[in-house]
N, C-alpha and C positions, 0 to 999 in steps of 0.2 A: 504493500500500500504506500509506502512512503517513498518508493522509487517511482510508483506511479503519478504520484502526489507531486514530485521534484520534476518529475518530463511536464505534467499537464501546465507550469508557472514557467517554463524553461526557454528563454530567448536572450538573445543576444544584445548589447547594448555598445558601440562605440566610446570612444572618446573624446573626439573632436564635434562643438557644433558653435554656431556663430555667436555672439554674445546676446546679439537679443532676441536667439532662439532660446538661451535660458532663463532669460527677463522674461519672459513670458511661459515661463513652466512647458516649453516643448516637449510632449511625446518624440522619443530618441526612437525611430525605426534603423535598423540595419540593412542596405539593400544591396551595399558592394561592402567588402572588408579593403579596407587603408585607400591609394593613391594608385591610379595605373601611370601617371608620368615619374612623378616622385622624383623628379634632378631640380628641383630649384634650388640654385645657391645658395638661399636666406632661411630654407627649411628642414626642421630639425624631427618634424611630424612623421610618422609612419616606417621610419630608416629600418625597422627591423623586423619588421612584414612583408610579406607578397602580396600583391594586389589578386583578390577576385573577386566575381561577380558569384553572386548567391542564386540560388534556381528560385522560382516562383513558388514550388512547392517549400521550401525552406523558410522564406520572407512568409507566406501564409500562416505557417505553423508558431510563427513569432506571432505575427497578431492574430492569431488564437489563445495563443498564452495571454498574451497583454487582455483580451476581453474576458479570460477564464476569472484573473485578477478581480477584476471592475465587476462583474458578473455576480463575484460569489460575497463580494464587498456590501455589494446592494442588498444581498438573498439574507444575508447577516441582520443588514440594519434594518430591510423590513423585519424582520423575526423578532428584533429587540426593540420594534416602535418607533424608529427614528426615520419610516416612510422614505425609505430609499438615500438618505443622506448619510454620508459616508465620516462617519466622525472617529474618535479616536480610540472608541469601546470597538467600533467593529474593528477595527484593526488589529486589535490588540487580538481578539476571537479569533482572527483568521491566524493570524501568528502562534496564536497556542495548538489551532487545531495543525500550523502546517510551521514547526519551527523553524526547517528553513529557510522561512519564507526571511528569517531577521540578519540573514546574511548573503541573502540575494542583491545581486549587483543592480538590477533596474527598477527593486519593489519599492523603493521612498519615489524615488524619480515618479512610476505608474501613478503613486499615491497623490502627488504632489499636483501632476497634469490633471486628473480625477477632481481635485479639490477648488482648483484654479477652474473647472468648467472643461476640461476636454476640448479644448477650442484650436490649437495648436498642434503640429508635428512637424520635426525635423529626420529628414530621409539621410542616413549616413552611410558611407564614409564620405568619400572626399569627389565623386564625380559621379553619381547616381545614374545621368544622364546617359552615360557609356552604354548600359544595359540595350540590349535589342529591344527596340522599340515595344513591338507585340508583347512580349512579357511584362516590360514596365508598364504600359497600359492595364494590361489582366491585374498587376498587384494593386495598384494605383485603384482601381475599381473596386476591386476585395476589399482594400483598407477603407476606404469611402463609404462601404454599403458595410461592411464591419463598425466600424465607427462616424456616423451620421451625425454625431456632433461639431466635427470637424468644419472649422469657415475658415483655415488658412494651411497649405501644408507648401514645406519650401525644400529645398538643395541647396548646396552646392553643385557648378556644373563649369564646365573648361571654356573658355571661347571659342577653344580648338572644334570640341564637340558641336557645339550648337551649330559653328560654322558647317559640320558635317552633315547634317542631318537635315535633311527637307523641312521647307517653312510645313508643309503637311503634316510630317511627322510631329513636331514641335507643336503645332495648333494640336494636333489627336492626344498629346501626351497631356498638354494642358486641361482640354476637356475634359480627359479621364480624372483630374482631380489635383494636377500639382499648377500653385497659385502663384508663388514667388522662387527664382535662384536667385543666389549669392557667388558671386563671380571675382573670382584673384584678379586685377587685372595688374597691380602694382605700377608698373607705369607705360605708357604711351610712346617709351621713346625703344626706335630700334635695334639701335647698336645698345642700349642698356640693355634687353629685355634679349638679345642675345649674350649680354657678359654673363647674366643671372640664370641663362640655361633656362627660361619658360616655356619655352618650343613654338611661340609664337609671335608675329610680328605687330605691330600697332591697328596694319591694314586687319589682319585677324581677329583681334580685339574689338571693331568696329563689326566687320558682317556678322561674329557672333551674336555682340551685344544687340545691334541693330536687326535678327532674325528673331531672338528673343524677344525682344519689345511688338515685333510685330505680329508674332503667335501668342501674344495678348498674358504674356509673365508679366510678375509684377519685379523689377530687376533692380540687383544692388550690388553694384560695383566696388570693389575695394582698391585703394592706391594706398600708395609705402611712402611718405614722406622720408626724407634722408636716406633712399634706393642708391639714389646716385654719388654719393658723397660730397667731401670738396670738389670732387672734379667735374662730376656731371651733372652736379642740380641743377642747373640753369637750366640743359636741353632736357631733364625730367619733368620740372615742373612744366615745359612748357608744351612739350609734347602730350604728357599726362590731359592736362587740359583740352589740347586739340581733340585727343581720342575723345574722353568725356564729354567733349562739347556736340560730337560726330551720334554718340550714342545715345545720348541724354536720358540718364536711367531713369530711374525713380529713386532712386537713394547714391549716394555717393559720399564712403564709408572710411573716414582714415584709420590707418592702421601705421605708426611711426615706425621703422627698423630699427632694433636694438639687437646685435647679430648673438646667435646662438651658440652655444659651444658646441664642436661637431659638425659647425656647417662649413662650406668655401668660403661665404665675406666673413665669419669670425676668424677664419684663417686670413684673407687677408687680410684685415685689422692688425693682428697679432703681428703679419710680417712685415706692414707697411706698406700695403700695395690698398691700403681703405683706408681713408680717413673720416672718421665720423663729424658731423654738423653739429655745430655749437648747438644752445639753445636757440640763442639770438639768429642763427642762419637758417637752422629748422624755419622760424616764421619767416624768415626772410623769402626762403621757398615756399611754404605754406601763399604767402601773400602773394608771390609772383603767379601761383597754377591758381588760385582764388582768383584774381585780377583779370586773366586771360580765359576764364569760363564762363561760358555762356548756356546754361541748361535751365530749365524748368524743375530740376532738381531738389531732393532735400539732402542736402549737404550735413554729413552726421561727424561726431566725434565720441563716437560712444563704446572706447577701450580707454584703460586706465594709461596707454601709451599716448594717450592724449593729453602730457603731462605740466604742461604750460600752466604757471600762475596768473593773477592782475595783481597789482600795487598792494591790496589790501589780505593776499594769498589764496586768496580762492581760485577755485577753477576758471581760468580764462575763458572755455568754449564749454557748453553744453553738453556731460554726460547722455544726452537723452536720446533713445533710439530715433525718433522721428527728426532730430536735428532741428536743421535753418531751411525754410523752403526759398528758393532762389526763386527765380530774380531779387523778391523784396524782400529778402533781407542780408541779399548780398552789402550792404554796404555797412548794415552792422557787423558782418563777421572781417569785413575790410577794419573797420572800426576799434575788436578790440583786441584784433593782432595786432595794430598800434601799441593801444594799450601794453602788452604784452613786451612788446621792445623796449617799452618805456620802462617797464616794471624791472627789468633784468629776470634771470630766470636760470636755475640749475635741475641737472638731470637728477631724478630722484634717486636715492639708492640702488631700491627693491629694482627699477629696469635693467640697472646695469649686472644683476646678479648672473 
């Protein structure tokens, strides 16, 4: 009974997912395991994995477990009066009747998305989108008509890929149910985005992103401030910008570079062939790709590498997932990178660990 018990709760749960898939208590699905590119110079993610793609029948038997969870949660709390609401007696019930349920890797996470309203799901690992079409539509559908609470489910996806794939394919995959990806694009410029080994070129970055928007994802690009160093900001930020300008997401998400141990730029770092950005050149570039973009965009800063103060030490920009919606209020985020140069500013510790 209790191996039966342990298979029927039994699914898999990643690592990696975007910050405000877990500001919003994201249901974690596993649909591929790790990265199928996996060479980027600046990352330290997935290095001791193989990439695969999971079968349909695999991905189903996870969100079976995940409903067997929620299922028995509910059967609980009607039983003890609390009309389907999942509180902290039924938990504790399921826990005593299924102990290891208390050392299950995804059972607080289930709890947690359950408690938040079920609204949410993030498709893991690192490029969902790879999977063959037909299949990812079948799970996509299953997980949907599985859990009908669902009003957002997102990815990660390559530019590579989407450029691959038929606007057809891309509008069918959407229909079946996935609303938003989250896109690396880190920068726009070519000879960078060749030093950093991305496998892709600026013009890439544009048909993905722009194939994406037009099979009707809701899309959120991420760029690397200080990718380029002392040497190449200027053509990062400025390229950066053009791309983004080209693609005009819907979100556009900094993500600062502070190089890793383990990767190629922490080795160059270390030998002298990188040189990292002050604070003060950080906004320096910050202001120059902000200055030369022109998108309909909501401009976000919502990683704690967004570590910039004002005068009085508070946060310079915006923790908040939804950001700055450009045009108008581009001129506030011009405004209080001012601010910010004015203020002086040191990298915090805890980044450089």
């Amino acid at each position: 009974m209790a191996a039966e018990t342990s298979q029927k709760y039994n699914f898999e749960v990643g690592v990696y997912r975007p910050p405000s898939e877990g500001g919003s208590f994201s249901l974690l699905v596993r649909f591929t395991r790790n990265c199928p590119w996996n060479r980027c110079a600046f990352c330290n993610m997935y290095k001791t994995e193989k990439f695969e793609v999971r079968s349909p029948a695999e991905i189903k038997q996870d969100i079976d477990s995940i409903a067997a969870i929620g299922n028995d949660l509910k059967e609980i709390s009607h039983r003890l009066g609390f009309d389907g609401r999942i509180t902290r007696d039924t938990v504790i019930e399921l826990i005593n009747r299924n102990p290891e349920l208390e050392y299950h890797h995804g059972f607080v996470m289930v709890y947690n998305w359950l408690q938040s309203g079920a609204k949410t799901a993030f498709l893991q690992d690192a490029n969902s989108l790879i999977m063959k079409t037909d299949q990812l539509i079948e799970v996509l559908e299953y997980f949907r008509k599985t859990f009908p609470s669902l009003t957002r489910v997102t990815s990660y996806a390559r530019s590579k890929t989407l450029a691959q794939k038929s606007l057809e394919e891309l509008k069918a995959i959407h229909q079946a149910g996935l609303d938003r990806l989250h896109v690396g694009l880190e920068t726009g410029d070519d000879e960078l985005l060749k030093k950093i080994k991305k496998g892709v070129i600026g013009d890439g970055h544009i048909k993905g992103g722009q194939k994406a928007m037009q099979a009707g994802f809701q899309l959120s690009e991420y760029w690397m401030p200080g990718l380029g160093g002392k040497e190449m900001w200027e053509n990062h930020a400025r390229n950066t910008a053009r791309v983004l300008s080209e693609i005009n997401p819907h979100y556009i998400r900094s993500r600062p570079l502070f190089p890793q141990p383990g990767t190629p730029i922490y080795e160059w770092q270390e030998n002298g062939e990188f040189q990292m950005l002050s604070p003060d050149e950080h906004l320096l570039e910050l202001k120059l790709m902000i200055e030369k973009l022109n998108v309909t965009s909501k401009v976000c800063f919502d990683h704690a590498g967004n570590y910039w103060r004002n005068g009085n030490g508070g946060l310079l920009l915006s923790h908040s997932y939804e950001g700055y919606k450009f045009p108008e209020e581009k001129p506030r985020v011009l405004e209080l990178i001012e601010d910010g140069l004015k203020a002086g500013n040191q990298v915090p510790e805890f980044l450089l660990l």
